[in-house]
Structures are given as C-alpha cells and as structure tokens.
RODO-2510 file (C-alpha; in nm, 4 decimals, decimal comma):
residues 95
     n   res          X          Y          Z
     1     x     5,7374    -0,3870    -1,2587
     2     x     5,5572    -0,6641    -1,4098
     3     x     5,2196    -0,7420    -1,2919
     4     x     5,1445    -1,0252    -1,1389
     5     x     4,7967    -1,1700    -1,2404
     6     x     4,5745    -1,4812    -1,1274
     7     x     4,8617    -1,5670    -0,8398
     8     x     4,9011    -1,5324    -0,5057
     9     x     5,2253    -1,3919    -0,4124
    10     x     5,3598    -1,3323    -0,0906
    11     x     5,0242    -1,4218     0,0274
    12     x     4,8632    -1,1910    -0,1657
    13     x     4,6131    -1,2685    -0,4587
    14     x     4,5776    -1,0566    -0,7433
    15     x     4,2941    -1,0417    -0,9630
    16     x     4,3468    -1,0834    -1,3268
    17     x     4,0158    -0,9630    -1,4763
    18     x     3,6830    -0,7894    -1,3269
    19     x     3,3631    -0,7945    -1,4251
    20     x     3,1417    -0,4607    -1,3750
    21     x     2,8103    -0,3193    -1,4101
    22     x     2,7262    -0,4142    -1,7620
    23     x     2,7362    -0,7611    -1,6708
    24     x     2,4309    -0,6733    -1,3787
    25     x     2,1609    -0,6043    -1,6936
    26     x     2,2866    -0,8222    -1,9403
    27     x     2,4311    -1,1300    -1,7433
    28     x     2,5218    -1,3509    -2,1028
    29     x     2,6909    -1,6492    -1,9766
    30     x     2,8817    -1,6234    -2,3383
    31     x     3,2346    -1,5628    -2,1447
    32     x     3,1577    -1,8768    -1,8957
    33     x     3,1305    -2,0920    -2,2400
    34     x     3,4807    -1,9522    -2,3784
    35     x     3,6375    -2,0025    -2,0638
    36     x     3,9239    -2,2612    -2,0822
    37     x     3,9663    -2,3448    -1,7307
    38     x     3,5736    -2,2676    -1,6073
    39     x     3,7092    -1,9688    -1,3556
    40     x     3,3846    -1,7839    -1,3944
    41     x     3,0660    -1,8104    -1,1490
    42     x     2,7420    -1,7051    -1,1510
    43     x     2,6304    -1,4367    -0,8406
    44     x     2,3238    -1,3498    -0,7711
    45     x     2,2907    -1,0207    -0,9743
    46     x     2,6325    -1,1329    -1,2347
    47     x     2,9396    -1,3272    -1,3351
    48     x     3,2396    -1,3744    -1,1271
    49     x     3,5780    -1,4355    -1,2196
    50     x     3,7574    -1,6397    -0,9825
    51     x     4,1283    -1,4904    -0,9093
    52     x     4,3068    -1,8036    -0,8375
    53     x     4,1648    -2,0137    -1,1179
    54     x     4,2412    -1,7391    -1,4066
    55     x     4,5402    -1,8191    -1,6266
    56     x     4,4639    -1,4606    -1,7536
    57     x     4,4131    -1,6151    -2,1046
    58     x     4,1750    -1,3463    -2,1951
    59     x     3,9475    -1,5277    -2,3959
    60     x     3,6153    -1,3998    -2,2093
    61     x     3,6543    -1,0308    -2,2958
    62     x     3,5547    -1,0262    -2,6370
    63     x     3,3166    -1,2737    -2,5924
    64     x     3,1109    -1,0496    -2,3133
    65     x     2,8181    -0,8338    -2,5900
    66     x     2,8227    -0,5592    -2,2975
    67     x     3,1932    -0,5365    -2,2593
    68     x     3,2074    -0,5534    -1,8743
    69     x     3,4897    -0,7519    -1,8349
    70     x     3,8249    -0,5170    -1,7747
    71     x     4,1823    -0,6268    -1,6902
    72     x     4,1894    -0,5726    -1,2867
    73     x     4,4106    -0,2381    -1,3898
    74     x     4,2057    -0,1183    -1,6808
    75     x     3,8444    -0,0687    -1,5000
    76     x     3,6290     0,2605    -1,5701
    77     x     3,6701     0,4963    -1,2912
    78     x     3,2733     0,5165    -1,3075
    79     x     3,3078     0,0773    -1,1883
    80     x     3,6125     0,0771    -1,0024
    81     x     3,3656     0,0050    -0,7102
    82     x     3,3201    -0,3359    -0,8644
    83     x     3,6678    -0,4192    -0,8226
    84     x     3,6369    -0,4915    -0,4289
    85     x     3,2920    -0,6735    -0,4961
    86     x     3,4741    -0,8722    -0,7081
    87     x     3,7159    -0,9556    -0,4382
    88     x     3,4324    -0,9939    -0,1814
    89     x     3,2504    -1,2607    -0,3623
    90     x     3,5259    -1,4830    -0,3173
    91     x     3,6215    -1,4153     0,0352
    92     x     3,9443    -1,3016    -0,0791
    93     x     4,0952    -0,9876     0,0794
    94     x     4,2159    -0,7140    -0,1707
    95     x     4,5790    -0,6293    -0,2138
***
C-alpha cells in the first residue's frame, strides 16, 4: 500500500515529515529557508512542519545540521514521542 503523505484522506491527515529532538538544541531555521512552499513554523522550543502544506518535496532534510527531520514512518524509536507533538501543534488529530 502506498503511503499517503501531506493529504487528508478520508478525513484523515497524514504527516509527511517530523521534526524531533535535535531540532529542540539546535533550532537552525536552515530547512524553513529551503522550503518551497514555507510549510515549516517556528514553536516555542522548535520547528514545525505543517501536514497539509507539505508537498513532501524533501528538500528540508538535508538541509537540517542536526538531522532531526525524519519521514513520518522513519522516526527513531528513542523520538517517536515527537510524532504526536508534531500532530498536537497543529490541532490536528493523529491517524
């Protein structure tokens, strides 16, 4: 099954990328300048990727110098955690 990323389908949305704990003590805005379509905020304590603005282009993850941006499937067990905050910070309820 493919996945479905940056859509909402059947009233779901699903998250294309996350951004996890690296990002909290670093917080480089070098992935919000790379950023095609300007789907990344600023939180209090990181970045944000917003999940209906992604066009899962992928641009920002090479760009981030503490590589914590992970495809929504692809997160470190240690930072899965991050994946619901993620949802949370844009009032959007997980899948």
């Amino acid at each position: 099954m493919a996945r479905v990323t940056g859509s909402v389908t059947e009233g779901v949305i699903c998250m294309t990328y996350i951004i996890a704990q690296p990002c909290i003590s670093e917080k480089d805005a070098s992935c919000v300048d790379v950023c095609p379509v300007d789907c990344i905020y600023e939180g209090e304590d990181q970045f944000y990727i917003h999940p209906e603005e992604c066009i899962d282009c992928g641009a920002c993850v090479p760009e981030c110098p503490v590589e914590a941006i992970f495809p929504d499937d692809e997160v470190p067990d240690q930072w899965t955690e991050f994946i619901a905050k993620n949802y949370v910070y844009f009032d959007v309820p997980a899948p």
